[in-house]
Wavefront OBJ file of the C-alpha trace (Angstrom):
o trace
v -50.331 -38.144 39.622
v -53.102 -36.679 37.526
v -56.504 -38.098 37.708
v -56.992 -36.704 34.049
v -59.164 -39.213 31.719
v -58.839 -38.784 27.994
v -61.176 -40.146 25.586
v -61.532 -39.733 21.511
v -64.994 -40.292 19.957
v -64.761 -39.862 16.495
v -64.274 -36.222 15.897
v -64.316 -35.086 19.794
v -61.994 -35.387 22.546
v -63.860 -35.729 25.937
v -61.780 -34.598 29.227
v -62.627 -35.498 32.003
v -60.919 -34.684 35.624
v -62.390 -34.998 39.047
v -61.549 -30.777 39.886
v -63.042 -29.776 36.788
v -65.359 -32.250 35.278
v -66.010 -33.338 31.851
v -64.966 -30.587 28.514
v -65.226 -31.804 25.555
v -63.356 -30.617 22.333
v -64.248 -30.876 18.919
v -61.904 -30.246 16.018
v -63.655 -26.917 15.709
v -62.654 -25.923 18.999
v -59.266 -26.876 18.528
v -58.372 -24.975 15.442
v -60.543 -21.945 17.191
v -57.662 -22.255 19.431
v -55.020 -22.356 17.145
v -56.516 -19.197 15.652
v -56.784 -17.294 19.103
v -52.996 -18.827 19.964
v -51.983 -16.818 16.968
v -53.883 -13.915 16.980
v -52.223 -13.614 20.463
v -48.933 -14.444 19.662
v -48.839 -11.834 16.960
v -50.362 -9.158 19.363
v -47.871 -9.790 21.913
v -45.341 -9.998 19.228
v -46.471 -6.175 18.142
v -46.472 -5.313 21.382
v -42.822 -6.176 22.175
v -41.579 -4.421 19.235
v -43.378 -1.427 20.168
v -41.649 -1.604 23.231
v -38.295 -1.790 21.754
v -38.857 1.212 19.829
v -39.934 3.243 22.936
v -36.832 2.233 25.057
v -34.359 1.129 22.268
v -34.987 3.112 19.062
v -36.585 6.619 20.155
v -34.686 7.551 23.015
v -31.083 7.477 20.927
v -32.525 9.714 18.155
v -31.168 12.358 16.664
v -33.747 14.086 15.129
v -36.622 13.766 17.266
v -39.194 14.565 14.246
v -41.990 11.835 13.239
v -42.152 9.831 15.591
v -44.991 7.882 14.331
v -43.893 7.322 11.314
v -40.406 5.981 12.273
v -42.424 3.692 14.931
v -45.196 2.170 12.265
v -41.679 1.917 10.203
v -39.151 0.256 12.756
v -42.333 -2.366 13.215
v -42.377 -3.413 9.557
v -38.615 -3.323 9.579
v -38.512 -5.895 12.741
v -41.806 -8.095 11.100
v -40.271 -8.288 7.525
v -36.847 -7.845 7.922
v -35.330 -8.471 11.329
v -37.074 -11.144 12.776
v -34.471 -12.590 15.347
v -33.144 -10.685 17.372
v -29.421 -10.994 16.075
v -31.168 -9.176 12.854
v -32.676 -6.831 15.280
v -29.719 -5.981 17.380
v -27.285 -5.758 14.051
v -29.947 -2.542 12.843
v -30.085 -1.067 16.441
v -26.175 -0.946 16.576
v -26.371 0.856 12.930
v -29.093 3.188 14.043
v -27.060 3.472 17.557
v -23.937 4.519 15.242
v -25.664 6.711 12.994
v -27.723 8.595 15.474
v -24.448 8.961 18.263
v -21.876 9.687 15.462
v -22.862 10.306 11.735
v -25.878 12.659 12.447
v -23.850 14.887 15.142
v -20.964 15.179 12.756
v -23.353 15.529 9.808
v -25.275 18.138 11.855
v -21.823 20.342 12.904
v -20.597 20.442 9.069
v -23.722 21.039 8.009
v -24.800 23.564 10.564
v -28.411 22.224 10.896
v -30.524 18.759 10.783
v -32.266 19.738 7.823
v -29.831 17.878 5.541
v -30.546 14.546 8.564
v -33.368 12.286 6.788
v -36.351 11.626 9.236
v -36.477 8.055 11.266
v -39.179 6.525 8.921
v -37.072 7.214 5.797
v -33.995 5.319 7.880
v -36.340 2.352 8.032
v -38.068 2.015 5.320
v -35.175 2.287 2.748
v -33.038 0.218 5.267
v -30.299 2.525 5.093
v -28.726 0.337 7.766
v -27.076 -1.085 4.458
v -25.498 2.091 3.156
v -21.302 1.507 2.575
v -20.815 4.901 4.336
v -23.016 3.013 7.844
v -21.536 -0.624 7.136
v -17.940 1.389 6.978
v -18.485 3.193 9.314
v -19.107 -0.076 12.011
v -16.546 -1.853 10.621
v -14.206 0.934 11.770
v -15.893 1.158 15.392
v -15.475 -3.017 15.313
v -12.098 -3.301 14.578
v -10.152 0.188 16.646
v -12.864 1.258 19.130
v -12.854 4.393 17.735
v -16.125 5.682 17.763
v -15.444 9.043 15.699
v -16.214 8.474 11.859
v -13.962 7.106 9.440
v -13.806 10.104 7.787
v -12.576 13.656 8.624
v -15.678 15.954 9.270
v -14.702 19.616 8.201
v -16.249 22.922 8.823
v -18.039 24.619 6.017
v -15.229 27.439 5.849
v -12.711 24.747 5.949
v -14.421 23.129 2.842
v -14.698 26.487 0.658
v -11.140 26.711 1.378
v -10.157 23.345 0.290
v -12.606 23.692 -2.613
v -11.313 26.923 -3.934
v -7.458 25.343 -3.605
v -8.606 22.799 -5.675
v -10.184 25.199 -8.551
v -6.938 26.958 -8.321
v -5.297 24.160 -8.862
v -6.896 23.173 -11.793
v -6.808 26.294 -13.137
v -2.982 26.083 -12.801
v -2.750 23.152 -14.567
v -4.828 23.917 -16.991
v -2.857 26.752 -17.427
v 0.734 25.335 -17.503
v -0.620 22.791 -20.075
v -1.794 25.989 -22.434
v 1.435 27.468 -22.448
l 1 2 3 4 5 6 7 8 9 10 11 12 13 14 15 16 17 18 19 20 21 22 23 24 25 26 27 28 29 30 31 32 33 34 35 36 37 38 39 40 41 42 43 44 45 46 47 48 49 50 51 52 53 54 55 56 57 58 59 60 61 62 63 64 65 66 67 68 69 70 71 72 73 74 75 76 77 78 79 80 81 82 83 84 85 86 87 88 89 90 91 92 93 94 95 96 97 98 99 100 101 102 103 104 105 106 107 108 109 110 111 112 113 114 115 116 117 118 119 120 121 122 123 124 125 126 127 128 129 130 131 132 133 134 135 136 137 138 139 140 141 142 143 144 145 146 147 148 149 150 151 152 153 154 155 156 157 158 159 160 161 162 163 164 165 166 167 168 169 170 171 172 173 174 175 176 177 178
C-alpha cells in the first residue's frame, strides 16, 4: 500500500510521498501537461504513420517516383481521412490492389508507366474511391481472383478490334444508304 498523501489547497494540489517528497501542482502545471500529453501523442501519432508508409505503403509501389510527396500525402490521408485503422487498412488493400494488379496490367497495355499517376496524386484525390478500384476489390472479395475484372489487351490487339469496329460501322452505314 502506497504511502502517497494528497492534499488540495485552493488552486494547488500538494503530493506528498515518503520516496519522493512533497510536488506540488497548480492548475497551470496541469494543463502544461495536458499540452505536452498532446503534443506527444500527436508526434508519436506522426511517427507511426510514417512508419506505415515505409513498411506498408512504399515497399508495394509500382512506380517508385516521388516518394516524398506520396509520404507527406499518405500522412494527411491517414490524419484526415483514415483515422482507425479499419479506414486505414480498407485504403492499403486498394493501394495493395492497384499497385499488384491495375498498374502491372495498365503498364503491359500501355507499354510504359507514364500513363501510371504518381503516389501523391493516388492520395490526395483518394482515388481509393474510383468504381474501376472499388470493382475491382469487389471482384478479388467475392472469387479470389486476383487478375482484373476486365480483359487487359495488347495495343495491336486493340487497333485490331478498333479498326473491326470502324469497319463495322462503315458497313452499316453503308447497308442503310443503299
Amino acid at each position: 500500500m502506497s504511502n502517497l498523501t494528497i492534499l488540495a489547497d485552493g488552486d494547488t494540489v500538494k503530493l506528498n510521498h515518503p520516496a519522493f517528497g512533497e510536488l506540488s501542482i497548480t492548475e497551470e502545471d496541469l494543463l502544461s501537461l495536458e499540452d505536452f500529453l498532446k503534443t506527444y501523442k500527436v508526434k508519436d501519432k506522426k511517427a507511426q504513420y510514417e512508419k506505415e508508409f515505409e513498411e506498408l505503403v512504399w515497399p508495394i509501389a509500382y512506380k517508385k517516383e516521388g516518394k516524398e510527396t506520396a509520404k507527406k500525402a499518405y500522412l494527411k490521408i491517414r490524419k484526415e481521412v483514415a483515422r482507425t485503422d479499419e479506414q486505414r487498412d480498407d485504403v492499403l488493400e486498394a493501394w495493395r490492389y492497384v499497385n499488384e494488379v491495375i498498374y502491372p496490367a495498365k503498364h503491359k497495355k500501355d507499354g510504359t508507366k507514364q500513363f501510371i499517376p504518381l503516389h501523391s496524386k493516388w492520395f490526395n484525390q483518394q482515388l481509393w474511391n474510383n468504381e474501376d478500384v472499388q470493382e475491382g476489390l469487389h471482384h478479388r472479395f467475392v472469387t479470389g481472383d486476383s487478375t482484373p475484372p476486365v480483359t487487359v489487351v495488347s495495343k495491336s490487339d486493340q487497333r485490331e478490334y478498333d479498326r473491326m469496329v470502324e469497319l463495322q460501322s462503315f458497313y452499316t452505314k453503308y447497308q442503310g444508304a443503299a
